[in-house]
N, CA, C and O atoms as a GROMACS GRO file, in nm:
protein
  580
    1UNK      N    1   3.042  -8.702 -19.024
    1UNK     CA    2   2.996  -8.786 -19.134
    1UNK      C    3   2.923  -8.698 -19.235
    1UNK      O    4   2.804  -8.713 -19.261
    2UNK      N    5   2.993  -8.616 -19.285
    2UNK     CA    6   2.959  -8.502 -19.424
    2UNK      C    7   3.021  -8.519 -19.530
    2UNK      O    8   3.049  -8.631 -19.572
    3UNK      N    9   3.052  -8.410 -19.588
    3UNK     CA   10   3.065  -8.454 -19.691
    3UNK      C   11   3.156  -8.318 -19.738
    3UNK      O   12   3.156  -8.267 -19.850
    4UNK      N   13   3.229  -8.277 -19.627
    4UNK     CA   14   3.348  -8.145 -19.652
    4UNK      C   15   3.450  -8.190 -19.737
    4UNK      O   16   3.507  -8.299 -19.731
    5UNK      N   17   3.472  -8.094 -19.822
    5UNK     CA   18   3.520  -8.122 -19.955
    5UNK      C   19   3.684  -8.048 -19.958
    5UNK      O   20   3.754  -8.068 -20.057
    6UNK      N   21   3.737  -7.964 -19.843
    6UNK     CA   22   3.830  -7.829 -19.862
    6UNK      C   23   3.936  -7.936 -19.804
    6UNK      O   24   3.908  -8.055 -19.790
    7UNK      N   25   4.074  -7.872 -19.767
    7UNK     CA   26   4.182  -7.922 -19.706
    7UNK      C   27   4.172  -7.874 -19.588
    7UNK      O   28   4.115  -7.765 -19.584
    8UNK      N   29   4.221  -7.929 -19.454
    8UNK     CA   30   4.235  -7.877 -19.337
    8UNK      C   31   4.341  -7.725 -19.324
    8UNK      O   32   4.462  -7.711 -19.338
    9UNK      N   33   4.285  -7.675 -19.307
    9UNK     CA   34   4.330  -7.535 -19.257
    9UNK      C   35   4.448  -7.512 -19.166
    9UNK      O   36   4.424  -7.474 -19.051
   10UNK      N   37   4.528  -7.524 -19.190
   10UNK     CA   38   4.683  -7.494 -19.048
   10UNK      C   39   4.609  -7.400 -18.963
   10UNK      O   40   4.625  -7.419 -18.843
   11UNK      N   41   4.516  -7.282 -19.002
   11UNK     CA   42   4.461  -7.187 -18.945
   11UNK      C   43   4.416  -7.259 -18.751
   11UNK      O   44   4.419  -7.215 -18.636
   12UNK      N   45   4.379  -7.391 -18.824
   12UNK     CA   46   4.341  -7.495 -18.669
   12UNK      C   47   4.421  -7.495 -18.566
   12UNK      O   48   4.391  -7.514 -18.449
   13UNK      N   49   4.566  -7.464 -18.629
   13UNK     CA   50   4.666  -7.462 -18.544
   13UNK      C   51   4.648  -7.348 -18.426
   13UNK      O   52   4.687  -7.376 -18.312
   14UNK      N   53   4.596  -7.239 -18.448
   14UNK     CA   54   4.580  -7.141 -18.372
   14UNK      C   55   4.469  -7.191 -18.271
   14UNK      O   56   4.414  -7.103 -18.203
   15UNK      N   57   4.428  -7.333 -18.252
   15UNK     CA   58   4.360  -7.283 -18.172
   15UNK      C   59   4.432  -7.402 -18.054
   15UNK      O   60   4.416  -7.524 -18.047
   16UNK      N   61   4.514  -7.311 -17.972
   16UNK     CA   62   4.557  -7.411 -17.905
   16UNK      C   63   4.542  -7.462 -17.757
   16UNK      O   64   4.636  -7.474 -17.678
   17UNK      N   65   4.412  -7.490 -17.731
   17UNK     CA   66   4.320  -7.528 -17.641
   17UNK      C   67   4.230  -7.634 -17.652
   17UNK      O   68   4.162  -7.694 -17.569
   18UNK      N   69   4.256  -7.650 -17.872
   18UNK     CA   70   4.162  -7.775 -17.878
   18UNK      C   71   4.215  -7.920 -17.818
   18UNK      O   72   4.338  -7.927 -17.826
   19UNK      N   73   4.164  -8.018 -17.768
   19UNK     CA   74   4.216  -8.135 -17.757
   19UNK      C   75   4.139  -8.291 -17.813
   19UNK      O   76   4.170  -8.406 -17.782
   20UNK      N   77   4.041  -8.246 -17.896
   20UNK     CA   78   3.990  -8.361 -17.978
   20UNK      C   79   3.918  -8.290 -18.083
   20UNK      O   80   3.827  -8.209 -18.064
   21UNK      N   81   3.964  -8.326 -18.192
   21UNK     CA   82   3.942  -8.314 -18.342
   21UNK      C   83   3.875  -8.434 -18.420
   21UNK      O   84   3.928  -8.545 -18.415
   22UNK      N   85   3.751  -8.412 -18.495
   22UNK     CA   86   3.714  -8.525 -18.532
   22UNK      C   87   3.703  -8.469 -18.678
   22UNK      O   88   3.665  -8.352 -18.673
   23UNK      N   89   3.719  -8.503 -18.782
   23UNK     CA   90   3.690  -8.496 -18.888
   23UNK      C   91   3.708  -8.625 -18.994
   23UNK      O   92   3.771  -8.632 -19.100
   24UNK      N   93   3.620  -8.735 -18.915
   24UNK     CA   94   3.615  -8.831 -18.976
   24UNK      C   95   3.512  -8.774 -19.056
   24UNK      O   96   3.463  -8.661 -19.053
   25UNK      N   97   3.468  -8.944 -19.179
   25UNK     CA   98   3.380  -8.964 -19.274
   25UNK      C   99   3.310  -8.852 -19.331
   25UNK      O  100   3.192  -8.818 -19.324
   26UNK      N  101   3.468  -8.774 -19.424
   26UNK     CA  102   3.415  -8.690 -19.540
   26UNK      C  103   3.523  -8.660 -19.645
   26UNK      O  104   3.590  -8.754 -19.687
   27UNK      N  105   3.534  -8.591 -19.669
   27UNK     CA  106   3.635  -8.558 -19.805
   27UNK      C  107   3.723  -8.495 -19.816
   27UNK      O  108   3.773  -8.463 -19.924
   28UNK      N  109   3.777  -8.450 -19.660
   28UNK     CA  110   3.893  -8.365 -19.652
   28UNK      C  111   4.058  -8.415 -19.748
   28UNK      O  112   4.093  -8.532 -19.766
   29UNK      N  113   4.111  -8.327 -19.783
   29UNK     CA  114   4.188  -8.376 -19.919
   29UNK      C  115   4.305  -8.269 -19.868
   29UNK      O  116   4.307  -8.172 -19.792
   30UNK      N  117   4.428  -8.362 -19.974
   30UNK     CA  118   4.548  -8.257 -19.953
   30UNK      C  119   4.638  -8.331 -19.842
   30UNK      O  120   4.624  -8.453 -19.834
   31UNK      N  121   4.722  -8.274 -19.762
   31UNK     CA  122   4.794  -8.261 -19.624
   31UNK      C  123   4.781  -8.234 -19.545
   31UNK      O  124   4.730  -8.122 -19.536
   32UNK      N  125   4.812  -8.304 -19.423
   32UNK     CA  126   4.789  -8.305 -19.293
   32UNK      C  127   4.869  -8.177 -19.289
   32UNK      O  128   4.970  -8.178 -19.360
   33UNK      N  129   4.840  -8.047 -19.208
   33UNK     CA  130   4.928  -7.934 -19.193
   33UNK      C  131   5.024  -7.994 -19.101
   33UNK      O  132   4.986  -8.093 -19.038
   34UNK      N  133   5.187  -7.933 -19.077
   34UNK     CA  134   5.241  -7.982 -19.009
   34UNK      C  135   5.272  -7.962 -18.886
   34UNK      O  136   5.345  -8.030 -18.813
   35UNK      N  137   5.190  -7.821 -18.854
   35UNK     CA  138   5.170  -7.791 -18.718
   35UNK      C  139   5.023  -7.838 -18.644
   35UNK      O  140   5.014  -7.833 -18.521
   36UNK      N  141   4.901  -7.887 -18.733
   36UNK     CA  142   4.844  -7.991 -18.630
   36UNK      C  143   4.898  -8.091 -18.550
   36UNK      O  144   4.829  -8.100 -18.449
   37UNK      N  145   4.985  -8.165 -18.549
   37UNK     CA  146   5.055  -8.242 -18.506
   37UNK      C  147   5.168  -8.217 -18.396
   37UNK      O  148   5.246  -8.301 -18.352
   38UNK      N  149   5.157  -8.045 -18.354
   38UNK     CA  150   5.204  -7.982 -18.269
   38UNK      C  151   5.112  -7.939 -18.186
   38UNK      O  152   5.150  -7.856 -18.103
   39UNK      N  153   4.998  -7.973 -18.184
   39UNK     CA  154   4.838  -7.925 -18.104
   39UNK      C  155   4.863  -8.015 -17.971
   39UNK      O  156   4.917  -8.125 -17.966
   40UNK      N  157   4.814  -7.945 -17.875
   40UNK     CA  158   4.827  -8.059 -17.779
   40UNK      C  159   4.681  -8.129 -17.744
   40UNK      O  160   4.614  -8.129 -17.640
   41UNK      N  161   4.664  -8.179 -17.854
   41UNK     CA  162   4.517  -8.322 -17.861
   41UNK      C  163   4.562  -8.401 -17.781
   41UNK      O  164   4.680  -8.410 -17.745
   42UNK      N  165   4.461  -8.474 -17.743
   42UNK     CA  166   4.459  -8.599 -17.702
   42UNK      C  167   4.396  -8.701 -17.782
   42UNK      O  168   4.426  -8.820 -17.786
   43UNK      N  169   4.286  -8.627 -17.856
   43UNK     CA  170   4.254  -8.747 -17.942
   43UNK      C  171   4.232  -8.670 -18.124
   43UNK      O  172   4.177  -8.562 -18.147
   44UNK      N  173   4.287  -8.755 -18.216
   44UNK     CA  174   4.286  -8.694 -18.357
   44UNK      C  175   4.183  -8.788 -18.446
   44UNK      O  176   4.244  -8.886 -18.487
   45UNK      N  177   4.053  -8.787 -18.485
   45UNK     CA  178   4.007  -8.891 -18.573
   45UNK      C  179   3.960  -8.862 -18.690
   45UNK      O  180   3.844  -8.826 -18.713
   46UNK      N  181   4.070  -8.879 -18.789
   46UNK     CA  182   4.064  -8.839 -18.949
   46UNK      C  183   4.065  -8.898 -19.058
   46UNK      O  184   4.105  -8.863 -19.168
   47UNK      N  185   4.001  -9.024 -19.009
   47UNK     CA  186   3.984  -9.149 -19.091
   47UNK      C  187   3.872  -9.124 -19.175
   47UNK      O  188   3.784  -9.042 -19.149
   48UNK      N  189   3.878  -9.210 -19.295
   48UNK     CA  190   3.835  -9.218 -19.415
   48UNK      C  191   3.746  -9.101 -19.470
   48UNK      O  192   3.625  -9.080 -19.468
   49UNK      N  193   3.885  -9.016 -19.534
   49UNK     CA  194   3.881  -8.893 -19.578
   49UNK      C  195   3.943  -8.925 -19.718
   49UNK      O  196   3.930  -9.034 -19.774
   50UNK      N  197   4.010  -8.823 -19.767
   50UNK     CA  198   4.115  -8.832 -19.897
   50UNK      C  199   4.223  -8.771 -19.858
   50UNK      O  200   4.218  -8.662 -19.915
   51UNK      N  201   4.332  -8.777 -19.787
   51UNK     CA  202   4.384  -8.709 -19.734
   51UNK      C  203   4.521  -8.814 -19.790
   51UNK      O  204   4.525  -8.936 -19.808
   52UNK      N  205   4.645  -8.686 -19.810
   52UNK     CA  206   4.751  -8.753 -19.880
   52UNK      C  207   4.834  -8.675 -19.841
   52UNK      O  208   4.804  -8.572 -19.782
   53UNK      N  209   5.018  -8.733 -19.884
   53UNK     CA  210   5.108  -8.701 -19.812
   53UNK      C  211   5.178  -8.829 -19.744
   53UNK      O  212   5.157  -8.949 -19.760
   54UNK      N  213   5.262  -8.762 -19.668
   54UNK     CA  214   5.316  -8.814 -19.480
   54UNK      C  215   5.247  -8.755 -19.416
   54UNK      O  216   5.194  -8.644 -19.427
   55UNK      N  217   5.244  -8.861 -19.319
   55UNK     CA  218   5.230  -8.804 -19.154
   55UNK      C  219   5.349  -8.708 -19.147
   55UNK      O  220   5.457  -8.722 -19.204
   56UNK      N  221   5.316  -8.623 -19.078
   56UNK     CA  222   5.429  -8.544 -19.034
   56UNK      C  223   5.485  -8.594 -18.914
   56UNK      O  224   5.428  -8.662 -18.830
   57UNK      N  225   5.603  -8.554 -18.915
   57UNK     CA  226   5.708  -8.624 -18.810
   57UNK      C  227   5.710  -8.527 -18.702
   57UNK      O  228   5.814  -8.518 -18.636
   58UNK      N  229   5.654  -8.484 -18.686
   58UNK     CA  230   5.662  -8.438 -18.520
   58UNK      C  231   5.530  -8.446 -18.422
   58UNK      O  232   5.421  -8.448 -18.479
   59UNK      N  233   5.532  -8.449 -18.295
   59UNK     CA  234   5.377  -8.470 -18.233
   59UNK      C  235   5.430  -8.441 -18.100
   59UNK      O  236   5.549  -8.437 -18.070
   60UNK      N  237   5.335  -8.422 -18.029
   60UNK     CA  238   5.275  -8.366 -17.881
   60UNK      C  239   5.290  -8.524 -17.780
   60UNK      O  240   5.269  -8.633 -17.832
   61UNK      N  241   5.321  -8.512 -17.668
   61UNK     CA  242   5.317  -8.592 -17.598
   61UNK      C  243   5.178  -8.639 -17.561
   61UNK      O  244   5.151  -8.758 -17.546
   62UNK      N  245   5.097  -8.545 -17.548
   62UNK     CA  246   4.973  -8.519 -17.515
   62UNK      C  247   4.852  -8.600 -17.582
   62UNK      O  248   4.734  -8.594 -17.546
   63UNK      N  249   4.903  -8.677 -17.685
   63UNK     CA  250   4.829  -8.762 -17.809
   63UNK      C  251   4.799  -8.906 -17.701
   63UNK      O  252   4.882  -8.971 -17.637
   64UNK      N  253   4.660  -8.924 -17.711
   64UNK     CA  254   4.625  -9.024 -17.672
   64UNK      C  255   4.592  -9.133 -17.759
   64UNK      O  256   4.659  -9.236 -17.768
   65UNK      N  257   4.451  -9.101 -17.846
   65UNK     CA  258   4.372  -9.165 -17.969
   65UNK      C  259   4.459  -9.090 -18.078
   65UNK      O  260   4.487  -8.971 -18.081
   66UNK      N  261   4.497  -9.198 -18.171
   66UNK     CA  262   4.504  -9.110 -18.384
   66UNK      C  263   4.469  -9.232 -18.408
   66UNK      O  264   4.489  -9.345 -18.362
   67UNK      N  265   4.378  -9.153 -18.540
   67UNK     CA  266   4.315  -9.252 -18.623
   67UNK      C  267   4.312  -9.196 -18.756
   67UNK      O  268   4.227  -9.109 -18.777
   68UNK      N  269   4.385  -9.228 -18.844
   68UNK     CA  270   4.458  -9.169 -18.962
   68UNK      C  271   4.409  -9.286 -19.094
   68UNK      O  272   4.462  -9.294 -19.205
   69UNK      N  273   4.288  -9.372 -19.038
   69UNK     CA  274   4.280  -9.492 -19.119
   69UNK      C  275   4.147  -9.382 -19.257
   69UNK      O  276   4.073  -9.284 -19.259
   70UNK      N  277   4.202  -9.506 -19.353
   70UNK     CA  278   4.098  -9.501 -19.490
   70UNK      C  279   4.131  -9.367 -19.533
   70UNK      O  280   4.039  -9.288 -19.554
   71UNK      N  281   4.262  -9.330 -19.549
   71UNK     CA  282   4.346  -9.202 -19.646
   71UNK      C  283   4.448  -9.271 -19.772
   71UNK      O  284   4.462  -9.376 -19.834
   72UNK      N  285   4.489  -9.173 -19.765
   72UNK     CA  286   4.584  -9.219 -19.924
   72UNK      C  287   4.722  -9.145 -19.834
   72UNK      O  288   4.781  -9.052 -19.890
   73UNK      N  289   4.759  -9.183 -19.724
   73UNK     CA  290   4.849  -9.169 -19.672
   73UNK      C  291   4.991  -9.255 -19.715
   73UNK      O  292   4.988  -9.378 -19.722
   74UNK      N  293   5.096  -9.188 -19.739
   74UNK     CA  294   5.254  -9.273 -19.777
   74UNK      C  295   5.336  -9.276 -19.697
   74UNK      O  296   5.314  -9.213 -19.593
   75UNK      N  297   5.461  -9.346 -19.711
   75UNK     CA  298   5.579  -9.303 -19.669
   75UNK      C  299   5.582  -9.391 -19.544
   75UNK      O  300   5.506  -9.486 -19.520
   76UNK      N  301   5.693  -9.338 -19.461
   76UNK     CA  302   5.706  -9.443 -19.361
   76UNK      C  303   5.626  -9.386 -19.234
   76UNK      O  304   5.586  -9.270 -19.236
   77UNK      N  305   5.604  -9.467 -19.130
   77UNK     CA  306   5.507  -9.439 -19.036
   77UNK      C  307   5.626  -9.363 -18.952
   77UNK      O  308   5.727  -9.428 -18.925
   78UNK      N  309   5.610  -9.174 -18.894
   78UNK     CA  310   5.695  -9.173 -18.816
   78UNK      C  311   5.746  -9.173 -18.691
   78UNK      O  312   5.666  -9.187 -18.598
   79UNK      N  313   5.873  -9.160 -18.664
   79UNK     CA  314   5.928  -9.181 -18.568
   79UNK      C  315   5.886  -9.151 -18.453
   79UNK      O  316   5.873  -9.236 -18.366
   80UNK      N  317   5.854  -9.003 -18.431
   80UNK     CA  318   5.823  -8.923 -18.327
   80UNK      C  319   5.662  -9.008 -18.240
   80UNK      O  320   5.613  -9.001 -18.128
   81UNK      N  321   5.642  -9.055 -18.318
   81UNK     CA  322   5.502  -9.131 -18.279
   81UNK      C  323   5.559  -9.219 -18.136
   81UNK      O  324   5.491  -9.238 -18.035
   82UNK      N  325   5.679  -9.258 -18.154
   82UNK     CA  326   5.717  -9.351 -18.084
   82UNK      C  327   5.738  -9.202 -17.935
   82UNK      O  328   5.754  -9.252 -17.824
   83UNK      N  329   5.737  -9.111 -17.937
   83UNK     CA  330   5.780  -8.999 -17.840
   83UNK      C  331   5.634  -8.982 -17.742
   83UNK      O  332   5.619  -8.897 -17.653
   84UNK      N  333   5.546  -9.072 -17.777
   84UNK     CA  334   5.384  -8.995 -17.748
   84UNK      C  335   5.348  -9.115 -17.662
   84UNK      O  336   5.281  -9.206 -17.712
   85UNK      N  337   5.397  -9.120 -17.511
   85UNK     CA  338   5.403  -9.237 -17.406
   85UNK      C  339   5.271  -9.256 -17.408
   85UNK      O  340   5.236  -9.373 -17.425
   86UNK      N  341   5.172  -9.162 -17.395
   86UNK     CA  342   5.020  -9.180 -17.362
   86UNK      C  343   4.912  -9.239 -17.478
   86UNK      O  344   4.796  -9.278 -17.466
   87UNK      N  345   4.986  -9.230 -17.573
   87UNK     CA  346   4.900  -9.308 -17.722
   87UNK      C  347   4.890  -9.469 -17.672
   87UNK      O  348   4.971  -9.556 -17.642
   88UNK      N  349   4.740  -9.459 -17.680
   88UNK     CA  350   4.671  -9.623 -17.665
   88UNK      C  351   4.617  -9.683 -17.745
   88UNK      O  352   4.599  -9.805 -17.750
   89UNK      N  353   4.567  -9.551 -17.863
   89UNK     CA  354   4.528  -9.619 -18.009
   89UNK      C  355   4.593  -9.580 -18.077
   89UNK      O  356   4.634  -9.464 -18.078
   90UNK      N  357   4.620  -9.664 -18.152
   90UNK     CA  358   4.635  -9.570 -18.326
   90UNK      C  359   4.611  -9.703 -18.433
   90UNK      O  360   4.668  -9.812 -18.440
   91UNK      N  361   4.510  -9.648 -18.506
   91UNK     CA  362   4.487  -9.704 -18.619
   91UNK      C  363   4.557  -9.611 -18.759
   91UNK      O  364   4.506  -9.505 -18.794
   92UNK      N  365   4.642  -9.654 -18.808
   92UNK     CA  366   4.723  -9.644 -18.946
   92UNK      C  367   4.675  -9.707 -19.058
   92UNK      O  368   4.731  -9.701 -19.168
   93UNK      N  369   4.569  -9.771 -19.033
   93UNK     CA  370   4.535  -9.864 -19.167
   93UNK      C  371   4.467  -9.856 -19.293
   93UNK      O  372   4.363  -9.798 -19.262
   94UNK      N  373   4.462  -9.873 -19.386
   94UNK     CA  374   4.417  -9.864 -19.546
   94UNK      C  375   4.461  -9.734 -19.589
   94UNK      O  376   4.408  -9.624 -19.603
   95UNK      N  377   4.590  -9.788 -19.607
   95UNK     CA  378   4.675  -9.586 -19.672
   95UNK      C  379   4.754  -9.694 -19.745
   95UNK      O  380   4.747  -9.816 -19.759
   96UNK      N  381   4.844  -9.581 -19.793
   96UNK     CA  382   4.996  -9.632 -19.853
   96UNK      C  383   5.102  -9.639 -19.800
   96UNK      O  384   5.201  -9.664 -19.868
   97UNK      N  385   5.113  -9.620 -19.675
   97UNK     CA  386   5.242  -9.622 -19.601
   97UNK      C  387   5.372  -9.790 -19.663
   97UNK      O  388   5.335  -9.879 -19.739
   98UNK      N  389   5.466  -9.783 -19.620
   98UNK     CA  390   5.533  -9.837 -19.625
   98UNK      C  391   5.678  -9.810 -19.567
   98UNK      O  392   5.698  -9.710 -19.498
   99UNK      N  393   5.773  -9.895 -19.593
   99UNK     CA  394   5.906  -9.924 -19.474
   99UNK      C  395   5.868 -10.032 -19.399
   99UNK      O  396   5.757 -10.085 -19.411
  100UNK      N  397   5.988 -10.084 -19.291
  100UNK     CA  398   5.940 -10.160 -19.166
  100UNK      C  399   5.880 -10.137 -19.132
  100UNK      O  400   5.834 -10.022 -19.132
  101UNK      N  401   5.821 -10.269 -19.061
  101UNK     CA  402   5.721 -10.249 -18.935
  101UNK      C  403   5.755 -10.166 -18.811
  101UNK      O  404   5.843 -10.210 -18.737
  102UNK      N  405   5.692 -10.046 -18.778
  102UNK     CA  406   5.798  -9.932 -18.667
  102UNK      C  407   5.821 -10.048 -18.516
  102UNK      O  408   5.749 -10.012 -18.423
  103UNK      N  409   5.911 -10.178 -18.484
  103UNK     CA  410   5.957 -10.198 -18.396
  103UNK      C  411   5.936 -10.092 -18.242
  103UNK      O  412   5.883 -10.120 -18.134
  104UNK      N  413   5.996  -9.976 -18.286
  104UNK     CA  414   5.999  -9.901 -18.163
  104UNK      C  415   5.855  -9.834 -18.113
  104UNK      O  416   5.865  -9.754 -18.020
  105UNK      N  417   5.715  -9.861 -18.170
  105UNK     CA  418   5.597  -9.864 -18.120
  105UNK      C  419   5.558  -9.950 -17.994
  105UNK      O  420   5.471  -9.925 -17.911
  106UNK      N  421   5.648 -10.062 -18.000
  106UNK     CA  422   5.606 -10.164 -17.908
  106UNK      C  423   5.677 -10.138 -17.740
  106UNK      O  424   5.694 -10.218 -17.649
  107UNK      N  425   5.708  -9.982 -17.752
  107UNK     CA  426   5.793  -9.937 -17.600
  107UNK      C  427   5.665  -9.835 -17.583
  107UNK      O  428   5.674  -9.743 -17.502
  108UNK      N  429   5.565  -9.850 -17.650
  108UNK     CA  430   5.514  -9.735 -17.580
  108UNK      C  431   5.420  -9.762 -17.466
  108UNK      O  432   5.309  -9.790 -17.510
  109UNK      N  433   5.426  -9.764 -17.346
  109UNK     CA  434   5.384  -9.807 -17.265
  109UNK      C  435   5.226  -9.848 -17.216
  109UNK      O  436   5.191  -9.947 -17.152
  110UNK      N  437   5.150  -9.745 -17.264
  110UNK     CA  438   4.996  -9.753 -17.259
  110UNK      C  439   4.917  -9.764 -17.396
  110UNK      O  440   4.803  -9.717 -17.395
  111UNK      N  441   4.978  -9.835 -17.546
  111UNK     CA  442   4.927  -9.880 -17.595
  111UNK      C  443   4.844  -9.967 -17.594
  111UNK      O  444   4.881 -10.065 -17.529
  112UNK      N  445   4.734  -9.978 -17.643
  112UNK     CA  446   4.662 -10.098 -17.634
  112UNK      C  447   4.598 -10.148 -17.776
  112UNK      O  448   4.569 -10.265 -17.800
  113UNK      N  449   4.585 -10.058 -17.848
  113UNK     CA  450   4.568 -10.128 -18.008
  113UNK      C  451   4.662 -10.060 -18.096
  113UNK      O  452   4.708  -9.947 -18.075
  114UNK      N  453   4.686 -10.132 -18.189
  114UNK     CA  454   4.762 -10.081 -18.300
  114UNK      C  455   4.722 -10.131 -18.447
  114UNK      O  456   4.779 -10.227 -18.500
  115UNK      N  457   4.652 -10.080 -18.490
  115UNK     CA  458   4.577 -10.115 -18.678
  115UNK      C  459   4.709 -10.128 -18.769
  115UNK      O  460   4.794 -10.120 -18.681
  116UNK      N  461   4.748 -10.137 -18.835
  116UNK     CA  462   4.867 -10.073 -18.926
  116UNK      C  463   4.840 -10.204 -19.078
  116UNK      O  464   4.910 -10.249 -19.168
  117UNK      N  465   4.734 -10.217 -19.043
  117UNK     CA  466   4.680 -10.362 -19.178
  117UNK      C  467   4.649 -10.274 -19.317
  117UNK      O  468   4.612 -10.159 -19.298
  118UNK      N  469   4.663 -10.320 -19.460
  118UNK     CA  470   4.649 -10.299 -19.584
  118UNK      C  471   4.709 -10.145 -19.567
  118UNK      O  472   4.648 -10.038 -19.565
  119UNK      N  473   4.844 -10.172 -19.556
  119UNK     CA  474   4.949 -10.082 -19.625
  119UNK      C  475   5.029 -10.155 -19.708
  119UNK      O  476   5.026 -10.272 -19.746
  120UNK      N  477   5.123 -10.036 -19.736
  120UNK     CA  478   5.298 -10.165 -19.798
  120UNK      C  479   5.410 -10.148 -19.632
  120UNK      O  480   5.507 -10.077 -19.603
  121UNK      N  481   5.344 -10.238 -19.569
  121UNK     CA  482   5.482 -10.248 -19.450
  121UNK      C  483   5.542 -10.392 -19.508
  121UNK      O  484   5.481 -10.480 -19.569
  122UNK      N  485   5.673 -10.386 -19.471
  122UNK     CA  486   5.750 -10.480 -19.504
  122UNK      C  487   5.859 -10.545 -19.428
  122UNK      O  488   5.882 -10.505 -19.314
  123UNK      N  489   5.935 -10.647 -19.484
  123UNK     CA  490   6.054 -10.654 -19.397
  123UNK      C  491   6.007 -10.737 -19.222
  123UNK      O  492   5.888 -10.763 -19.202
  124UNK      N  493   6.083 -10.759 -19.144
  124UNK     CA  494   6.105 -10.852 -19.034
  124UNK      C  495   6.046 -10.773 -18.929
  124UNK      O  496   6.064 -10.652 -18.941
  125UNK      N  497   5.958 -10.823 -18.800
  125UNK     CA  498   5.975 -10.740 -18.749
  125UNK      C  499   6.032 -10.791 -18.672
  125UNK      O  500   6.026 -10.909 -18.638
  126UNK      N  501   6.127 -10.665 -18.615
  126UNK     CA  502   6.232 -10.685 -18.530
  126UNK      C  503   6.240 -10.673 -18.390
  126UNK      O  504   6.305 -10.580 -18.344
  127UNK      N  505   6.179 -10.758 -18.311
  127UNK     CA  506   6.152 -10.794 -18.135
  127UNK      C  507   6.113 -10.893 -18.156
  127UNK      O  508   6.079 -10.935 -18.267
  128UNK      N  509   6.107 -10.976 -18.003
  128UNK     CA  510   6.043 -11.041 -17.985
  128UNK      C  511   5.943 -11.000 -17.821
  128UNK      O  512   5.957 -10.934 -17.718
  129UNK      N  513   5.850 -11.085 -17.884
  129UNK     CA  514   5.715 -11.044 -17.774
  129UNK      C  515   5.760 -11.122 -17.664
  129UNK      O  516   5.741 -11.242 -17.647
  130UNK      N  517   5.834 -11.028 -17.574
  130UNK     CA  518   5.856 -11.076 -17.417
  130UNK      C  519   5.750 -10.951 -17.340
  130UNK      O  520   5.661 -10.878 -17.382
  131UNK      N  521   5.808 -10.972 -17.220
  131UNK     CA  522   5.782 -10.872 -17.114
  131UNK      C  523   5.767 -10.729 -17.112
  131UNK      O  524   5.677 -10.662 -17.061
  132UNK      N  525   5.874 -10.692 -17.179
  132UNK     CA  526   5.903 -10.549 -17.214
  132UNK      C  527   5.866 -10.494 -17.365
  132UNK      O  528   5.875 -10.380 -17.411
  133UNK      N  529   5.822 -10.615 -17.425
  133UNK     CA  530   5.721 -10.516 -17.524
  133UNK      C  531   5.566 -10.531 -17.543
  133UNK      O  532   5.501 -10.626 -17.500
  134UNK      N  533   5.507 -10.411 -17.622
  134UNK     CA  534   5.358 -10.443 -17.581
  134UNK      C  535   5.344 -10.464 -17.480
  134UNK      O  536   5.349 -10.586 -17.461
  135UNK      N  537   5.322 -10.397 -17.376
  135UNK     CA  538   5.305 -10.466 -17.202
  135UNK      C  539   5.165 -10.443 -17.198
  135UNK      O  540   5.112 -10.526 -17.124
  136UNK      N  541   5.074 -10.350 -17.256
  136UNK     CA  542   4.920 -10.366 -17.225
  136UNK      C  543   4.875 -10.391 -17.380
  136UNK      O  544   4.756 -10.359 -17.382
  137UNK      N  545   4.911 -10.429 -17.498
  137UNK     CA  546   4.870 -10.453 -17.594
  137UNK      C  547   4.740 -10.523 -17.576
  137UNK      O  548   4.716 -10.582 -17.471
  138UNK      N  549   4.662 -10.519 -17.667
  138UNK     CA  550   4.508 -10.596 -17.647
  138UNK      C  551   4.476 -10.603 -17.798
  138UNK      O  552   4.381 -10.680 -17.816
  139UNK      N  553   4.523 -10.550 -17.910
  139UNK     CA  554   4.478 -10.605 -17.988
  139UNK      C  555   4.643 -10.527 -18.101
  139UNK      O  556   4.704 -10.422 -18.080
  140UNK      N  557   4.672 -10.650 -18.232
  140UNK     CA  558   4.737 -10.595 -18.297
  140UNK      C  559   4.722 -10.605 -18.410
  140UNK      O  560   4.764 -10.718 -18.436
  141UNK      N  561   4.676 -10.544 -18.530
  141UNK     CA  562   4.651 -10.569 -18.669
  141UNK      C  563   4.746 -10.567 -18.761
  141UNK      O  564   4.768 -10.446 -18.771
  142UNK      N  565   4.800 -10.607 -18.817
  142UNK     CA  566   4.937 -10.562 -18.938
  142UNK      C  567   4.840 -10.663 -19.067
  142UNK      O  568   4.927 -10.680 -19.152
  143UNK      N  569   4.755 -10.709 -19.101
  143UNK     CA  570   4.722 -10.776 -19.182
  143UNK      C  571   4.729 -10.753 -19.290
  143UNK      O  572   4.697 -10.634 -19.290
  144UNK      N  573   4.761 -10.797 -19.451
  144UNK     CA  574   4.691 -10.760 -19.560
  144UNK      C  575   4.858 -10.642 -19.614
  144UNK      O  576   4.860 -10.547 -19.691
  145UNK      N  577   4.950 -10.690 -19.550
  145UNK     CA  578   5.075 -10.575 -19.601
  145UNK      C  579   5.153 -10.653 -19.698
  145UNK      O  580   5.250 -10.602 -19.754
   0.00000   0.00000   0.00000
């Protein structure tokens, strides 16, 4: 909770032993590098920063917590997210994202919240809430899209 003003450093990438990164509530700006997202974290919390771009499309199995909320984040939420069995949070919310609602989030087995409220998501979502989706869901936000 500062008030760091620079872009995240790919340099972070080298350190690959870290497994929780916090650089919430400050001013980090620019792009997510695209080899953070190759770190094997477990937890990422980089919410309400200034941070712009995509998410980058690739990630670590190893991702438990992301919290990517209160950025100026675009584009569609990606895919590979759906590759990260052990993710139980992720808050996506108050960016710019847009596309569908990612359907294939709801296979990930040990989810339990999902934020994804005041973006541009759009369009149907496509399941229905049986058995086999969301199986430990506990809370789901899409509000305000």
């Amino acid at each position: 909770n500062n008030s760091v003003t620079q872009e995240i450093s790919a340099s972070l990438c080298n350190l690959t032993e870290l497994w929780l990164v916090d650089f919430s509530n400050n001013k980090f700006s620019g792009q997510i590098p695209t080899c953070f997202f190759n770190l094997s974290l477990a937890i990422a919390k980089l919410q309400n920063n200034q941070l712009q771009g995509q998410i980058p499309g690739n990630t670590r199995d190893s991702w438990k917590a992301l919290d990517l909320s209160d950025n100026r984040l675009e584009g569609h939420i990606p895919k590979a997210l759906g590759h990260c069995e052990g993710l139980a949070f992720i808050n996506l919310g108050k960016n710019k994202l847009s596309g569908g609602f990612p359907s294939w989030l709801s296979k990930l087995p040990k989810l339990s919240i999902l934020v994804s409220r005041s973006n541009f998501l759009s369009g149907a979502i496509n399941f229905s809430f049986d058995e086999s989706v969301f199986q430990g869901l506990l809370m789901l936000d899409i509000s305000t899209n």
